[in-house]
N, C-alpha and C positions, 0 to 999 in steps of 0.2 A: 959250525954256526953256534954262536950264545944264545941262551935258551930266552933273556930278555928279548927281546929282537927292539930294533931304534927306530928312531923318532919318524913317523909319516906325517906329511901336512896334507891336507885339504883345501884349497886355492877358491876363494867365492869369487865372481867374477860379474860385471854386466857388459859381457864384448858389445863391440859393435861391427857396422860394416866394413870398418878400414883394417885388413890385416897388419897394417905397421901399425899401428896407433896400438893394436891389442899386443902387438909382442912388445911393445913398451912399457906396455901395461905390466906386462911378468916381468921386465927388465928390472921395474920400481918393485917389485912384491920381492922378487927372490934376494934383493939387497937386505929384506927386514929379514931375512931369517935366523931361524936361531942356529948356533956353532956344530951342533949335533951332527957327527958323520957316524956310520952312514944316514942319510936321508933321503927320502922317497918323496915328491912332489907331485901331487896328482889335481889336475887341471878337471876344469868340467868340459861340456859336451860344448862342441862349437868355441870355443876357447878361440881357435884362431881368426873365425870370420863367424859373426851371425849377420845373414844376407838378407835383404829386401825379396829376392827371387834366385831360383834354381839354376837358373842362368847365370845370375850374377855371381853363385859359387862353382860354379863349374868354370870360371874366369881365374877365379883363386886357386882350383886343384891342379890347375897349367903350371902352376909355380911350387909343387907340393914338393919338388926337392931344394929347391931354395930356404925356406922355410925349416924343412929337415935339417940342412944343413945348419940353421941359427938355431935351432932349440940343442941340436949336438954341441954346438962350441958354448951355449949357456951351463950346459951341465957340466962340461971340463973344466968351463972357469970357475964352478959356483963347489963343484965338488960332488954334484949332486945325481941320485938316479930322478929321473922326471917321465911321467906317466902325463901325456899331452893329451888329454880331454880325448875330443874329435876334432881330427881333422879332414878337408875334402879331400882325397885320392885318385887322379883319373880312371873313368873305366875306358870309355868309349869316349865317342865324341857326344854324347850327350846325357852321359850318366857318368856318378863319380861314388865312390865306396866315403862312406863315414868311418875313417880309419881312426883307432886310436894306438896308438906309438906309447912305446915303452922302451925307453934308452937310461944306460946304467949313466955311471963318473967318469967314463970315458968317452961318451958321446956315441956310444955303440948302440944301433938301434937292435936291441933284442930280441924284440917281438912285436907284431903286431896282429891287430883284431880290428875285421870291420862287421859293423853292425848288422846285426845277423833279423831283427824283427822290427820293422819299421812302422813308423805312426802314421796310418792311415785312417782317422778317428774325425767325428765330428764333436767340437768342444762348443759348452756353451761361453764364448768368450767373443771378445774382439774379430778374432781370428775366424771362429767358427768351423773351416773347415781345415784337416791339416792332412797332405797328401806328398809325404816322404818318396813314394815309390815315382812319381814320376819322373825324380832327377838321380835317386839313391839306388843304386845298386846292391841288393842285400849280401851280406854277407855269407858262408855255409860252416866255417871253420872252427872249432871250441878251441882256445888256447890259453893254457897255465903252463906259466914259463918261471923255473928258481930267481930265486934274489937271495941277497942279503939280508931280508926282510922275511922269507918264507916262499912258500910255493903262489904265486897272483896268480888268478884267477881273472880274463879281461870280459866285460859286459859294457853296455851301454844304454843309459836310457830305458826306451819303452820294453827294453830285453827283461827289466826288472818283474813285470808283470808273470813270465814262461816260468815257470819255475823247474820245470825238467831241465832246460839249461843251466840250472847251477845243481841240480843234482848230480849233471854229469859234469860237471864244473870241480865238484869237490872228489868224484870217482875218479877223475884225473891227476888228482893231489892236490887240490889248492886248500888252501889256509887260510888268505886275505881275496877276498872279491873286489874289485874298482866297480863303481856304478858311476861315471861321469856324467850327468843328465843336464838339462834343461825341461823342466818340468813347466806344464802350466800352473797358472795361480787354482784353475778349477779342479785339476784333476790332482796339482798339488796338494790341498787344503784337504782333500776327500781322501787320498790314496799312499802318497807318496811315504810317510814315515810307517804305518803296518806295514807297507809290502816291505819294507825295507828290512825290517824286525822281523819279518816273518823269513826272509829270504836268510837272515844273519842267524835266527833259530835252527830251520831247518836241516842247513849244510853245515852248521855250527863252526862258523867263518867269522874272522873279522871282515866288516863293511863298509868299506869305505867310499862316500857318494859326494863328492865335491859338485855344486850347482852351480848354474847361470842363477845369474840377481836383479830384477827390479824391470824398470821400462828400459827397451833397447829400440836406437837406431832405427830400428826394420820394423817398429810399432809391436813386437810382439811384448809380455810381460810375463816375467819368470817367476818361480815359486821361491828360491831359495831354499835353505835349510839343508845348508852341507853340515855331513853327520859322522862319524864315526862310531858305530856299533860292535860290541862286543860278540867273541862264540856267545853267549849266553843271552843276546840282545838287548844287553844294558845299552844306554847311551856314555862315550866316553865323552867325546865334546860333540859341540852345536852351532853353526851360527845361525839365526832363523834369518836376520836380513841384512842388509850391504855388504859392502865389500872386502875381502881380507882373508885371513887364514884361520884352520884351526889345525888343533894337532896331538896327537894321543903317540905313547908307548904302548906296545903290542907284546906278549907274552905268550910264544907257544908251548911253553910248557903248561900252562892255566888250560889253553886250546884243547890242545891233547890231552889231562884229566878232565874237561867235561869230553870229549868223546869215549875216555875208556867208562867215565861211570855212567853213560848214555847211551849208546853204540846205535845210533838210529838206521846208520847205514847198513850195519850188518842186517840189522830189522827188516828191514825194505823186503815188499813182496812180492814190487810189478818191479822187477830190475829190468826185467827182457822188454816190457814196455816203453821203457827211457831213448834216450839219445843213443 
């Protein structure tokens, strides 16, 4: 592996309720990109369907390999690895895993993580109350899986907040962390770029947090501000709102001198207390 490591994008998005309509939507996005292989694509949270009701996506996870199937034959045409936000996953007949999928340039799906700490929160917003767990099945699994890119790291969302899950995120070997989210505007505004920073300090990882964007379909409204942060938690790129890409060159060699001249992990006192 080149100690550069290549181009990753981050996907802003404001899905809606119609799964074709949103894989169109990436059909028009992945045409703008830039020539750079390898490349890495990472979608945000709900990327394929953001639904009116729990019901209505558990309609959508019935079809969860159809879908599979067209985001595999976009990455073989496009050349690309693609990190697909979230998507629904059947469990049972009345609950479905927030899966996020990780498939190379072959259309190979590599890996996958489903959401392991779900938003059961009352926000002061529109929405007011939000209750993940009645249709979501939480996830239990930690998974960093190699790339071309580095050792990822897969998270989701309100996973951002746990921080023991990316300590043992990075005790696993990861390098680069996905946060694919859909953030609210309240808890966005208030939370979402420190924990981010703090999440990208701590494990000293690149972070990369692709967002949902603006008012959607299902009346909910997103925070935006897909980010790309440095081990060091600089900001590399930003978008704060609409829709589009951004995208940074990643260097593990920079990664790995601040670990040796930091070494927090060695540091660490409650190890046995962790994941």
């Amino acid at each position: 592996m080149s100690e550069a490591i290549p181009t990753i994008i981050a996907l802003q998005m404001c899905s809606g309720v119609d799964p074709e309509q949103n894989i169109q939507t990436l059909v028009n996005q992945l045409q703008q990109l830039p020539t750079t292989r390898p490349l890495l694509v990472c979608l945000p949270e709900a990327f394929l369907v953001f639904s009116k009701s729990g019901n209505d996506t558990l309609k959508v996870a019935k079809h969860a390999e159809r879908y599979k199937q067209q985001l595999s034959e976009l990455c073989q045409l496009h050349n690309i690895w693609l990190s697909a936000g979230t998507m629904p996953e059947p469990y049972n007949d009345n609950k479905y895993y927030a899966a996020s999928h990780l498939f190379n340039a072959q259309g190979e799906l590599v890996a996958s993580y489903n959401k392991m700490h779900l938003f059961d929160v009352t926000v002061d917003d529109s929405t007011a109350s939000y209750r993940e767990s009645d249709f979501t099945q939480a996830g239990n699994e930690v998974v960093v899986v190699d790339s071309p890119f580095g050792k990822i790291g897969l998270t989701v969302c309100y996973d951002l907040r746990f921080s023991t899950l990316y300590t043992q995120l990075v005790r696993q070997g990861a390098e680069i962390i996905l946060v694919p989210s859909a953030f609210t505007v309240v808890t966005g505004q208030a939370h979402w770029q420190p924990l981010l920073a703090a999440r990208a300090i701590e494990t000293q990882c690149y972070v990369i947090a692709a967002a949902q964007y603006g008012a959607h379909e299902n009346g909910r409204q997103t925070y935006g501000h897909s980010i790309i942060l440095s081990p060091w938690g600089n900001t590399l790129s930003e978008l704060p709102t609409g829709t589009g890409f951004i995208s940074a060159t990643l260097d593990l060699k920079q990664l790995h001198k601040i670990r040796r001249d930091m070494p927090v992990q060695s540091h660490q006192r409650f190890r046995e207390h962790l994941l």
